[in-house]
C-alpha positions as a Markdown table, in Angstrom:
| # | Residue | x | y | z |
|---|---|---|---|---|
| 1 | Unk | -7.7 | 32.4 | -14.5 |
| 2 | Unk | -10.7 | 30.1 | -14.2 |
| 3 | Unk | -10.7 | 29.6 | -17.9 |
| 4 | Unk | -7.0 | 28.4 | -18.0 |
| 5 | Unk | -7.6 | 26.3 | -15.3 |
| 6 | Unk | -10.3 | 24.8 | -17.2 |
| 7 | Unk | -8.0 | 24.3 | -19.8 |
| 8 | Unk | -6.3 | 21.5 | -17.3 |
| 9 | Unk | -9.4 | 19.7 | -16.6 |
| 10 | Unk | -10.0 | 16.1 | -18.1 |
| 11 | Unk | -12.8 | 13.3 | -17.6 |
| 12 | Unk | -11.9 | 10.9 | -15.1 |
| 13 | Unk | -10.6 | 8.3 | -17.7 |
| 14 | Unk | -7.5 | 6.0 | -18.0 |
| 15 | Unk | -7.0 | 7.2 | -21.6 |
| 16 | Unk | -7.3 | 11.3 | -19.7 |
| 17 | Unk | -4.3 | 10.1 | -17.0 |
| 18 | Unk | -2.6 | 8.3 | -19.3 |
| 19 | Unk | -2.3 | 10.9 | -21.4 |
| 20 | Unk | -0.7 | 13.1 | -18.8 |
| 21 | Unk | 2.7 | 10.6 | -18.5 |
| 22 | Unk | 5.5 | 10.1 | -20.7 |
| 23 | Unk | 5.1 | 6.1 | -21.4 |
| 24 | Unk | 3.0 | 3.5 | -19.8 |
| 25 | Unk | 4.3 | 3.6 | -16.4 |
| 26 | Unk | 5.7 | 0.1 | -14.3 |
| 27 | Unk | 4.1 | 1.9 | -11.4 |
| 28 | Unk | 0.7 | 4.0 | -11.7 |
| 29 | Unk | -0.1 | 4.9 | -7.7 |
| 30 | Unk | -3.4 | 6.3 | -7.2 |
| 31 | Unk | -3.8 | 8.0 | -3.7 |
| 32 | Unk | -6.9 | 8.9 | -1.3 |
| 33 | Unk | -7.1 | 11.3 | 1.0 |
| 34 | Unk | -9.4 | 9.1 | 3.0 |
| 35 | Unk | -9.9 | 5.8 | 3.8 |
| 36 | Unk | -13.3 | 3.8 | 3.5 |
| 37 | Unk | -15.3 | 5.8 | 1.1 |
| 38 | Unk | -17.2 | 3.8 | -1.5 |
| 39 | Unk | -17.3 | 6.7 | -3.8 |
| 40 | Unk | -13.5 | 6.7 | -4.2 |
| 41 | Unk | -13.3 | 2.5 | -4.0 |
| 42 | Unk | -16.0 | 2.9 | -6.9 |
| 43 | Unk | -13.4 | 5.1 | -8.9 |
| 44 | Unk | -10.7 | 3.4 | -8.5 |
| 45 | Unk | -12.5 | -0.1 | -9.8 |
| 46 | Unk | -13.7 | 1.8 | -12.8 |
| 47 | Unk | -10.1 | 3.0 | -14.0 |
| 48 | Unk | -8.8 | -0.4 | -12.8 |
| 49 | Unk | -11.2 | -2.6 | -15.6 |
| 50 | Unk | -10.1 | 0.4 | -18.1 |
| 51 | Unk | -6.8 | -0.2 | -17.2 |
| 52 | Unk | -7.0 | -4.0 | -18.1 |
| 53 | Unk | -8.8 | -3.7 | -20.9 |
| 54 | Unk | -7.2 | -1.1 | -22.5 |
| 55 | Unk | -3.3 | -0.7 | -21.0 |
| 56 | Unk | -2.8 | -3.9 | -19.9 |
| 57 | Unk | -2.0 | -3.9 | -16.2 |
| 58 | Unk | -2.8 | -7.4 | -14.4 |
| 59 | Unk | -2.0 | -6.1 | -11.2 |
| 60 | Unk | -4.1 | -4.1 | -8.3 |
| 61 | Unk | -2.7 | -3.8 | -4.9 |
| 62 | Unk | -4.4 | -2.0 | -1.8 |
| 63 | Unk | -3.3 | -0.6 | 1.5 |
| 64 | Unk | -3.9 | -4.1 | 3.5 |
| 65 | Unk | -1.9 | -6.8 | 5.2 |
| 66 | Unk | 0.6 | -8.5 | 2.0 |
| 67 | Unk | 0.2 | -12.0 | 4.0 |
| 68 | Unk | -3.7 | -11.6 | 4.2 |
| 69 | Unk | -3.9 | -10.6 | 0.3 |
| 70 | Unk | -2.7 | -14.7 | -0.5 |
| 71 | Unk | -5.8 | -14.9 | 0.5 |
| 72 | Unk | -7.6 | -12.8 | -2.2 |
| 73 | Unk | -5.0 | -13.4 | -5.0 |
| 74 | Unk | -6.0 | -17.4 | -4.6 |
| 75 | Unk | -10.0 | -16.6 | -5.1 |
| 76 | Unk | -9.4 | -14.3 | -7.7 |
| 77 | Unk | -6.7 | -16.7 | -9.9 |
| 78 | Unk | -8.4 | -20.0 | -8.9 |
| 79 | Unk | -12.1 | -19.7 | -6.9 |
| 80 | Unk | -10.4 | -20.8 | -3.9 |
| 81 | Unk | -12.7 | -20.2 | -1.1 |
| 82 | Unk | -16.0 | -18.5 | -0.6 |
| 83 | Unk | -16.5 | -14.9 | -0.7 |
| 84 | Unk | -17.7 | -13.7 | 2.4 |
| 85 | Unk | -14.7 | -15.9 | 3.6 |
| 86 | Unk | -12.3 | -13.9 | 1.8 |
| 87 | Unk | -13.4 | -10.1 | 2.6 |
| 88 | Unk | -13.4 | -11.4 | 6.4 |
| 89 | Unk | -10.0 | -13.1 | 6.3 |
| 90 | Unk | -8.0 | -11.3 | 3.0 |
| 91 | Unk | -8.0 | -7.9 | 4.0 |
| 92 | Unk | -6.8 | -6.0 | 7.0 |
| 93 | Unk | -8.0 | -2.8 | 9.0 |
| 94 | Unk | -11.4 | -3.7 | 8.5 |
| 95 | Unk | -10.9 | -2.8 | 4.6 |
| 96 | Unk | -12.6 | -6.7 | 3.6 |
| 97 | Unk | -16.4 | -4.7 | 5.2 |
| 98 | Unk | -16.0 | -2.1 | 2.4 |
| 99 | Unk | -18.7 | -2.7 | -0.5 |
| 100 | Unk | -16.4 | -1.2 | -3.3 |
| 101 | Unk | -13.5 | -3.8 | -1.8 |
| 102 | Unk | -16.3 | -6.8 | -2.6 |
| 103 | Unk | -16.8 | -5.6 | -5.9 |
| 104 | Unk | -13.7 | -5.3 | -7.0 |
| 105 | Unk | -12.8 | -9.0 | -5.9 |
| 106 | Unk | -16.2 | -10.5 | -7.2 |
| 107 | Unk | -15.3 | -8.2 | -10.6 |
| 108 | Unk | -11.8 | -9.7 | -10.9 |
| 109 | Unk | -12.8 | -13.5 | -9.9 |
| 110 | Unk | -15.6 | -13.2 | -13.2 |
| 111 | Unk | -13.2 | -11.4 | -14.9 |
| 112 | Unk | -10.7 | -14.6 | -14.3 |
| 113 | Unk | -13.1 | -17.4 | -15.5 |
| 114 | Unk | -12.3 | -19.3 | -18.0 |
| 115 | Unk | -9.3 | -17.6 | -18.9 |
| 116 | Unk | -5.5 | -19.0 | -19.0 |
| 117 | Unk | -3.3 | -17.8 | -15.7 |
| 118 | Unk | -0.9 | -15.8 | -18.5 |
| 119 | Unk | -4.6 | -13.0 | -19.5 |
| 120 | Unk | -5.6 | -13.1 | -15.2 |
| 121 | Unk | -5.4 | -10.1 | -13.0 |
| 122 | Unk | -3.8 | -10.6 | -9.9 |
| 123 | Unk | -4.5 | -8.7 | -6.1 |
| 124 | Unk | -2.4 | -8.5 | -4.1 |
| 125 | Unk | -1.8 | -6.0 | -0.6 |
| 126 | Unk | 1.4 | -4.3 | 0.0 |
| 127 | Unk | 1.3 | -3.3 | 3.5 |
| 128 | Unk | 3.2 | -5.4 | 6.8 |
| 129 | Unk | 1.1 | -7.4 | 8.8 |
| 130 | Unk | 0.7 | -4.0 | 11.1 |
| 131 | Unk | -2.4 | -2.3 | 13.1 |
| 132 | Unk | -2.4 | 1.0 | 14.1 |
| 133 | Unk | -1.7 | 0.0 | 17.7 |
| 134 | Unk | 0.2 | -3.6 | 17.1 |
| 135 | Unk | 2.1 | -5.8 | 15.0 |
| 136 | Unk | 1.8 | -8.9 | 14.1 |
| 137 | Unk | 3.8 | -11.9 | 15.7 |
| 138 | Unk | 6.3 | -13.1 | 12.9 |
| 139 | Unk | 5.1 | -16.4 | 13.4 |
| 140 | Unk | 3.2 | -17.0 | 10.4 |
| 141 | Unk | 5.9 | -15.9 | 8.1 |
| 142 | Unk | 8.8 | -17.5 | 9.7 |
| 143 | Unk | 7.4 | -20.7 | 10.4 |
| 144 | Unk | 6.4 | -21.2 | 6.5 |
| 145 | Unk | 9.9 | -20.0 | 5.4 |
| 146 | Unk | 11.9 | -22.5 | 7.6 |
| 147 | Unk | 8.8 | -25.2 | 6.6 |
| 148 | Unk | 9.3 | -25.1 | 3.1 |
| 149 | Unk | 13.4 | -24.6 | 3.4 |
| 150 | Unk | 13.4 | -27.9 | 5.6 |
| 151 | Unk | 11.4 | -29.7 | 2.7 |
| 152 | Unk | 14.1 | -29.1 | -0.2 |
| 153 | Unk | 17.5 | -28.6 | 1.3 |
| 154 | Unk | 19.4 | -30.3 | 3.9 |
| 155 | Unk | 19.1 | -29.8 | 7.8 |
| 156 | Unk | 22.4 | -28.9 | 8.4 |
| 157 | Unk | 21.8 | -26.0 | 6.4 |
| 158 | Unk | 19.4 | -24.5 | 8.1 |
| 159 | Unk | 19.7 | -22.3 | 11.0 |
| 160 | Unk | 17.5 | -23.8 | 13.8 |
| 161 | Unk | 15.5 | -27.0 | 13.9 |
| 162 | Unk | 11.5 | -26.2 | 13.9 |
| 163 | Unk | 11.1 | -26.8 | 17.8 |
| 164 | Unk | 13.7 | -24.3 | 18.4 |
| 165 | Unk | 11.8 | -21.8 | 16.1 |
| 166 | Unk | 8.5 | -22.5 | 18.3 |
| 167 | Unk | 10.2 | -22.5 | 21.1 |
| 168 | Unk | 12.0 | -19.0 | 20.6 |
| 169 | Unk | 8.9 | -17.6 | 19.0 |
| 170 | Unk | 6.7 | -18.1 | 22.0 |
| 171 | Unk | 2.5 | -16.8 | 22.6 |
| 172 | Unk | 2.0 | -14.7 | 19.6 |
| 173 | Unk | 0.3 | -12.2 | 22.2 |
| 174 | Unk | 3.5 | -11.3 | 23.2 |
| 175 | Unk | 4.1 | -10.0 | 20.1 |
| 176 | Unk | 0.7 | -8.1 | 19.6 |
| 177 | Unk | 1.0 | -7.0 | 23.1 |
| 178 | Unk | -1.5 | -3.2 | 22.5 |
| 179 | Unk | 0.4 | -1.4 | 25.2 |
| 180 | Unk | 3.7 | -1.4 | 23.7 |
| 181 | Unk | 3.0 | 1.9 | 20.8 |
| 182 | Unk | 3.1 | 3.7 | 23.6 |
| 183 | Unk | 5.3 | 2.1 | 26.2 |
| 184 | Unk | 8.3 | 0.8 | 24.8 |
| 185 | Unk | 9.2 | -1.5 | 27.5 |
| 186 | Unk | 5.8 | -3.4 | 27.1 |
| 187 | Unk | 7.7 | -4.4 | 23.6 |
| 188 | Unk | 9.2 | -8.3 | 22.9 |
| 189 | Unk | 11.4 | -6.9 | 20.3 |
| 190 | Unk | 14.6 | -6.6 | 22.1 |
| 191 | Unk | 14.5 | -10.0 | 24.3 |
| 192 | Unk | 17.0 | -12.1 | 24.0 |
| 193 | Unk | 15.0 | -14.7 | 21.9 |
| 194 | Unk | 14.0 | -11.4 | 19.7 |
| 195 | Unk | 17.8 | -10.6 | 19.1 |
| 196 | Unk | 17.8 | -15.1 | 18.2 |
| 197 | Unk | 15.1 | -14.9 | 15.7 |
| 198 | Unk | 16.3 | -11.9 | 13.5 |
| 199 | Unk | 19.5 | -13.9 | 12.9 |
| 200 | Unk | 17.6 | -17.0 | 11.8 |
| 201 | Unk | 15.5 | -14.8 | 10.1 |
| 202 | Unk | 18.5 | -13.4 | 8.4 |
| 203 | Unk | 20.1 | -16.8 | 7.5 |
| 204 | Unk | 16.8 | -18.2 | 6.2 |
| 205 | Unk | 16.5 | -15.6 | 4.0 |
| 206 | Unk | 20.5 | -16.0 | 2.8 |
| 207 | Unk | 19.9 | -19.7 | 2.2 |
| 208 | Unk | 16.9 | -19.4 | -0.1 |
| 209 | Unk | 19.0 | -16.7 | -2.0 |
| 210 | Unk | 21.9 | -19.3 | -2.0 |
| 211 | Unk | 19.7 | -22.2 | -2.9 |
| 212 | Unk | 17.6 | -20.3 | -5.6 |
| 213 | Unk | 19.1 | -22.2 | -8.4 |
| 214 | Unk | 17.8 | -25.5 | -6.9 |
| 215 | Unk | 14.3 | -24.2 | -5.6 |
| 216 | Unk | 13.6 | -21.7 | -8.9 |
| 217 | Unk | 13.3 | -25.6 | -10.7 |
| 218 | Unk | 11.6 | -26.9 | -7.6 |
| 219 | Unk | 8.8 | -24.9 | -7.7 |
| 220 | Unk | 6.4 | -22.8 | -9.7 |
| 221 | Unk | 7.3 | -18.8 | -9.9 |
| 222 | Unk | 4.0 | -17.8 | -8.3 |
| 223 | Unk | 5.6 | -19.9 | -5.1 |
| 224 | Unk | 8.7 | -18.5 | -5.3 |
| 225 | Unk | 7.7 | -15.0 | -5.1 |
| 226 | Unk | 5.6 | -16.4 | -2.4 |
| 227 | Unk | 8.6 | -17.5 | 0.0 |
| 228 | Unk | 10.4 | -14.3 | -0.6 |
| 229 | Unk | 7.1 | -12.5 | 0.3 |
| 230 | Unk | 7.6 | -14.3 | 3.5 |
| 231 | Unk | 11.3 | -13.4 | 4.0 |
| 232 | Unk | 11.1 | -9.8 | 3.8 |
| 233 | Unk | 7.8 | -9.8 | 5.9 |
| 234 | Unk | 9.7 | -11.5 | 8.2 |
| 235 | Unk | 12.3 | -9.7 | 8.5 |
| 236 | Unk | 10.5 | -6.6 | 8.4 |
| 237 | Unk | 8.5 | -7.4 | 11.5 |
| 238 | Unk | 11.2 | -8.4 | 13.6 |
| 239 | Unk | 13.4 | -5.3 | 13.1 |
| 240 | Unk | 9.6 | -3.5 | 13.3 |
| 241 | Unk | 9.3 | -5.1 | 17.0 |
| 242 | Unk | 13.0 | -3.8 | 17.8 |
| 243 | Unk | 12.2 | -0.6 | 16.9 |
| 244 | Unk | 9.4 | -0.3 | 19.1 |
| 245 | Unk | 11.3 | -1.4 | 21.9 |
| 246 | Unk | 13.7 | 1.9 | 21.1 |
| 247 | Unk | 13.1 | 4.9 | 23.8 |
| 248 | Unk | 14.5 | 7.1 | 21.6 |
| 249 | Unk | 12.9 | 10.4 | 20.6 |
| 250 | Unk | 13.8 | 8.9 | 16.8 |
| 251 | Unk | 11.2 | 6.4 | 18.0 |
| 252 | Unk | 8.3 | 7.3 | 15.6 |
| 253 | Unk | 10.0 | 8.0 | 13.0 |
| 254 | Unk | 11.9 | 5.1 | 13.0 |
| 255 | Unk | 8.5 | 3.2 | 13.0 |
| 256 | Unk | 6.4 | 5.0 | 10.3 |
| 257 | Unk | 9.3 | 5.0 | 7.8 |
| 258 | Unk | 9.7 | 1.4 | 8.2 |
| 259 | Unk | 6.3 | 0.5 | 7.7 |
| 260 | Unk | 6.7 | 2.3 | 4.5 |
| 261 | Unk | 10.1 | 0.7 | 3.7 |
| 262 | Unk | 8.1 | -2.5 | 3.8 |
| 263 | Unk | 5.5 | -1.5 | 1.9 |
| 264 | Unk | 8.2 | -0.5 | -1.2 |
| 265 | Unk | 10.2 | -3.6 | -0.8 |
| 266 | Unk | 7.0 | -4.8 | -1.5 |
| 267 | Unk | 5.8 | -2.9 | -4.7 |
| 268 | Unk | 8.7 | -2.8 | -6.3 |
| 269 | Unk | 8.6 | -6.9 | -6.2 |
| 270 | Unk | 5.3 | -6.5 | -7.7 |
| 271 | Unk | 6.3 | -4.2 | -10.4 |
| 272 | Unk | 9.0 | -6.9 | -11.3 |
| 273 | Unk | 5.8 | -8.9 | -12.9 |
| 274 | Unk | 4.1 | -6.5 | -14.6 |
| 275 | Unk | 2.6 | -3.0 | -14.7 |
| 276 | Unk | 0.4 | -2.4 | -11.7 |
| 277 | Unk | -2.0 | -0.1 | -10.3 |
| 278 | Unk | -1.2 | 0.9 | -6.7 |
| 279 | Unk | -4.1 | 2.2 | -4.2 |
| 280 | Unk | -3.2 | 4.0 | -1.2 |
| 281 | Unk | -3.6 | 6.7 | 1.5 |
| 282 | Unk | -1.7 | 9.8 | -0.8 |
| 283 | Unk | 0.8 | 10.4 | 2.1 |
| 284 | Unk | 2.1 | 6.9 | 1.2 |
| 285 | Unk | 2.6 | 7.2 | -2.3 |
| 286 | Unk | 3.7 | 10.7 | -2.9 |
| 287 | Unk | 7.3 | 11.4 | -4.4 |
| 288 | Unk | 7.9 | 14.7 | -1.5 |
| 289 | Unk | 8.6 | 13.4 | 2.1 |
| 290 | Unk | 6.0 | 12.7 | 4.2 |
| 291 | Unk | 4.9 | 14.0 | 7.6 |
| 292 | Unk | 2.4 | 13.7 | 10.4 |
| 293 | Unk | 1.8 | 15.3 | 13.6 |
| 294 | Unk | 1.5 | 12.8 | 16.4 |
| 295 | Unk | 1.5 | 12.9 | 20.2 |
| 296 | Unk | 5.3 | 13.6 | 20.7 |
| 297 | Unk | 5.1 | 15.9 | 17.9 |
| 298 | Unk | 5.6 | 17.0 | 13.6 |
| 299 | Unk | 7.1 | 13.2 | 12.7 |
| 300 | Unk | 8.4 | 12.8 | 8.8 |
| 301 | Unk | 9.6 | 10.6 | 6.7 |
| 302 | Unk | 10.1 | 9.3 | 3.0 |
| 303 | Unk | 6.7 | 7.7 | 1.7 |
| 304 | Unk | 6.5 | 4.2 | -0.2 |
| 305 | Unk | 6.0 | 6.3 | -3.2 |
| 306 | Unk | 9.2 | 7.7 | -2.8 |
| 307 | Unk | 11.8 | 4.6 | -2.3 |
| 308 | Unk | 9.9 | 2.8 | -5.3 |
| 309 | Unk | 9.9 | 6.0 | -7.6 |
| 310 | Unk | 13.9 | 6.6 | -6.2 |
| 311 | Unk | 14.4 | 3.2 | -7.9 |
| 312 | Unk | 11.8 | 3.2 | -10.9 |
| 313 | Unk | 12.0 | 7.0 | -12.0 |
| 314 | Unk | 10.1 | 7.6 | -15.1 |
| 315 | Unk | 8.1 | 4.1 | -14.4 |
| 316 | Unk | 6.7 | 5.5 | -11.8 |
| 317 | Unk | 3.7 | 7.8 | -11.4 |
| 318 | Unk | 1.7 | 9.0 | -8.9 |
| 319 | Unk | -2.1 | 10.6 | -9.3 |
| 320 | Unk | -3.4 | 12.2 | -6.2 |
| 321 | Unk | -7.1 | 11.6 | -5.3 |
| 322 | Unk | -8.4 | 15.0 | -3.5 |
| 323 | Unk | -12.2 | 15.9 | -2.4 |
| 324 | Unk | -14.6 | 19.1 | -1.9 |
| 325 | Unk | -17.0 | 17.5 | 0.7 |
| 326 | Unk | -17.8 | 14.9 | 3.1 |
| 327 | Unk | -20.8 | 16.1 | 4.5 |
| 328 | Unk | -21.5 | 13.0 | 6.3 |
| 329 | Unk | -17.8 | 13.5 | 7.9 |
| 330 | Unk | -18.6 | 17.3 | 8.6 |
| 331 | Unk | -16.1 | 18.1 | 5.6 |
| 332 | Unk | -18.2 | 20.7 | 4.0 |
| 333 | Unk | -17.7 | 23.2 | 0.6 |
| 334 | Unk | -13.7 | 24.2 | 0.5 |
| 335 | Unk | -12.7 | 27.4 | 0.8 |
| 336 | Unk | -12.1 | 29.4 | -2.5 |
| 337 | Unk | -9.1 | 30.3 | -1.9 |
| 338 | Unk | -7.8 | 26.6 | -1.5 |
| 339 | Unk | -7.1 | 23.9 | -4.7 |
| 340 | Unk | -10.0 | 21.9 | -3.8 |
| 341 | Unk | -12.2 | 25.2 | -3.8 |
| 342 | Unk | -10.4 | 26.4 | -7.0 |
| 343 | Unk | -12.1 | 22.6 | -8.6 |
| 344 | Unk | -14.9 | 23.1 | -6.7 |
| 345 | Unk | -15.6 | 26.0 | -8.9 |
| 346 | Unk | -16.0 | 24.0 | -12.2 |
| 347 | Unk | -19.0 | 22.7 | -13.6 |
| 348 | Unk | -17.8 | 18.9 | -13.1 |
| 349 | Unk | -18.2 | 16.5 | -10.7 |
| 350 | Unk | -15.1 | 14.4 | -11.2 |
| 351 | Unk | -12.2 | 15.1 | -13.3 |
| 352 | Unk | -8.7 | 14.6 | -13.5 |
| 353 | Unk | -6.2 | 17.6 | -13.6 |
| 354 | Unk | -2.8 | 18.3 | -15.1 |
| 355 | Unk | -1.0 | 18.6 | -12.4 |
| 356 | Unk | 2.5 | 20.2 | -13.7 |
| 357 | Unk | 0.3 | 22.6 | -15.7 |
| 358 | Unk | -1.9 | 23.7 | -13.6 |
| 359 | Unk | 1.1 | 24.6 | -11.1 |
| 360 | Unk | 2.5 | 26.6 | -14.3 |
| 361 | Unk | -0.8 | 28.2 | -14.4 |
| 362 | Unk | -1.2 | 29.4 | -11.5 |
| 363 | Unk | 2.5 | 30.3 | -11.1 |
| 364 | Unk | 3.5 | 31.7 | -7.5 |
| 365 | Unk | -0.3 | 31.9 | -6.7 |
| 366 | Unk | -0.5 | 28.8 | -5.1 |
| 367 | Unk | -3.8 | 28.3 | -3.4 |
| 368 | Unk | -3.6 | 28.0 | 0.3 |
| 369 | Unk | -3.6 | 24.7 | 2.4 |
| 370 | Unk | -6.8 | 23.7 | 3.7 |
| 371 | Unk | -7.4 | 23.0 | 6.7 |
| 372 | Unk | -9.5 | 19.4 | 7.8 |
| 373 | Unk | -11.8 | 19.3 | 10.1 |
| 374 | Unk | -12.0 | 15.5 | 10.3 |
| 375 | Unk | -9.1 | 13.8 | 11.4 |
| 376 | Unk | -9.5 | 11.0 | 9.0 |
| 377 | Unk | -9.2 | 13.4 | 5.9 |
| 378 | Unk | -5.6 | 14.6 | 4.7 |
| 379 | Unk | -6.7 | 17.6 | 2.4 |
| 380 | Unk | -4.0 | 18.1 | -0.9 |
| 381 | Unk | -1.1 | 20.0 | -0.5 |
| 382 | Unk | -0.7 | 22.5 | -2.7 |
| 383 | Unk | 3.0 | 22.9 | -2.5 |
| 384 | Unk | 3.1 | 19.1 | -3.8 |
| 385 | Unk | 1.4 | 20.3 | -7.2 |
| 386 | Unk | 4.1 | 20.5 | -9.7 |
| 387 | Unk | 5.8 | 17.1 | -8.6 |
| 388 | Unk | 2.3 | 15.3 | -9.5 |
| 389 | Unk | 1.5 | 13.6 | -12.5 |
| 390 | Unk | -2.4 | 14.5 | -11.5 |
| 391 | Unk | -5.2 | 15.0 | -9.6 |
| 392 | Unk | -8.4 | 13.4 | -9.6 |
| 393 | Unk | -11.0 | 15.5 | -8.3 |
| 394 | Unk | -14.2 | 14.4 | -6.4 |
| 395 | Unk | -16.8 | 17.2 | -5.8 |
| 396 | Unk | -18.6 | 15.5 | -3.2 |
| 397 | Unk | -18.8 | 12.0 | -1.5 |
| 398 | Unk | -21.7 | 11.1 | -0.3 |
| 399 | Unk | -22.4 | 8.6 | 2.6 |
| 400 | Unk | -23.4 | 5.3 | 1.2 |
């Protein structure tokens, strides 16, 4: 057994996971099963440059805020800004303190010099403007919307007049009000000005499709893609906020799949550019449904992963990340009777796996499921084998 599952072991290269697909993919999705580890940030840069060099993908985009990512996209394109600035103010959940999240931005801004916007990566994040315990007001993205709307078409097109946007928007702390995860009635997002903005949401949104012939000439494609950015995060939020005014037991899951709807609206106008490598928590990019246990109990839904793949097939593919130890996180040596104690049995420290084979190899002996210890640490499910392209494997992570 151990020497046919040596058989599916490769070194941790882009020509080795590349190998395991049919055709370049649109779409190459690289999970984690934890957030924050340089080790795995490290890995991910590496295959990212290879990736450029030798496949030519342009495109990287992270698990952070889409709005915020502007931010990095226009330092890495055009030097705009200062570092430190950037990490602080371009990435969400804390993701900008991360030392392989610098790197790759300072890596992609030298990478950049000098050289003509059509041979430049791109960043870009893919998740909604949403915390853990909060969303953000949809101020930011409505008001630039209906700003650059009022500047090329005529007023009586539009749906409200910029006071009565302000007005109906109100303190953005009403929006990012902390209580209202777990009290729905704390929530803005069934008010009656609530109900008002998701309309004009919805009509700005219809008049730039209506007016694209007018503003496609108007403007440069990189701003184009831009204002749409804004209308679907828009209109994400606001149906977001109305969702977590529901009571509902279908509360949850109302809320988790929408986050991910966003986040696939979002990829799959990324993939519309160019090939691009996706990095995320595995949960959101895997093909299977998706589930977690919270406090009202087992919520599931369909992953990011899945709506893009539904709508890119073959063009998509997703390569699991999973892990033997985090000491440091009091994940220690797997059991052997689990997949990541299986890899943890060969002689290298990071490698990447055929997937489908290694299922075939091990036929209806799958491992069992490990348990985590750490909260913050989603081990690999081994019942999710066949339907990955791969696994990269990480013996251990050390604390950095």
């Amino acid at each position: 057994m151990a020497i046919d599952i040596k058989e599916t072991v490769h070194a941790v290269e882009a020509a080795a996971v590349m190998r395991l697909l049919p055709n370049r993919p649109r779409m190459l999705a690289l999970g984690e099963p934890t957030h924050g580890e340089d080790t795995l940030l490290g890995l991910r840069n590496e295959l990212f440059r290879q990736l450029v060099e030798q496949e030519g993908y342009r495109t990287i985009t992270v698990e952070s805020d889409c709005v915020r990512g502007l931010v990095v996209d226009d330092y890495v394109t055009s030097g705009t800004g200062a570092l430190d600035e950037v990490m602080e103010h371009g990435f969400s959940h804390g993701w900008g303190a991360h030392a392989g999240n610098r790197e790759l931005v300072r890596w992609m801004r030298a990478h950049n010099d000098g050289r003509p916007a059509s041979q430049q990566v791109r960043f870009a994040g893919f998740d909604g403007p949403l915390e853990i315990t909060a969303a953000e007001s949809p101020r930011r993205t409505l008001t630039a919307l209906h700003d650059h709307l009022s500047a090329r078409v005529d007023a009586d097109l539009l749906p409200c007049t910029a006071e009565t946007l302000d007005r109906l928007l109100g303190p953005d702390d009403r929006w990012t009000e902390p209580a209202a995860m777990m009290d729905p009635s704390r929530s803005v997002g069934r008010s009656a000005d609530a109900d008002r903005l998701r309309l004009i949401a919805d009509d700005l949104v219809a008049l730039l499709d209506a007016q694209a012939p007018h503003l496609i000439e108007a403007v440069p494609r990189d701003e184009g893609d831009r204002l749409r950015l804004y209308g679907r995060t828009a209109t994400g939020l606001l149906r977001y906020h109305h969702w977590m005014a529901d009571t509902s037991p279908a509360r949850m899951t109302r809320l988790v799949g929408l986050r991910d709807q966003m986040m696939a609206h979002n990829l799959l106008a990324l993939a519309e550019r160019g090939p691009v490598l996706v990095h995320a928590q595995n949960s959101h990019l895997q093909r299977e449904k998706s589930s977690m246990r919270m406090w009202q109990g087992l919520v599931e839904w369909w992953s990011a992963g899945a709506l893009a793949g539904a709508r890119l097939g073959e063009e998509y593919a997703f390569v699991a990340t999973a892990l033997g130890t985090i000491r440091h996180r009091g994940v220690d040596v797997p059991p052997p009777d689990t997949l990541e104690g299986l890899l943890y049995a060969l002689p290298e420290d990071r490698c990447v796996v055929d997937a489908p084979r290694l299922a075939a190899v091990l036929g209806d002996a799958l491992p069992a499921p490990r348990v985590s210890p750490w909260f913050g640490y989603a081990p690999f499910d081994p019942a999710h084998l066949a339907d990955s392209a791969g696994i990269v494997f990480v013996k251990d992570v050390p604390q950095e």
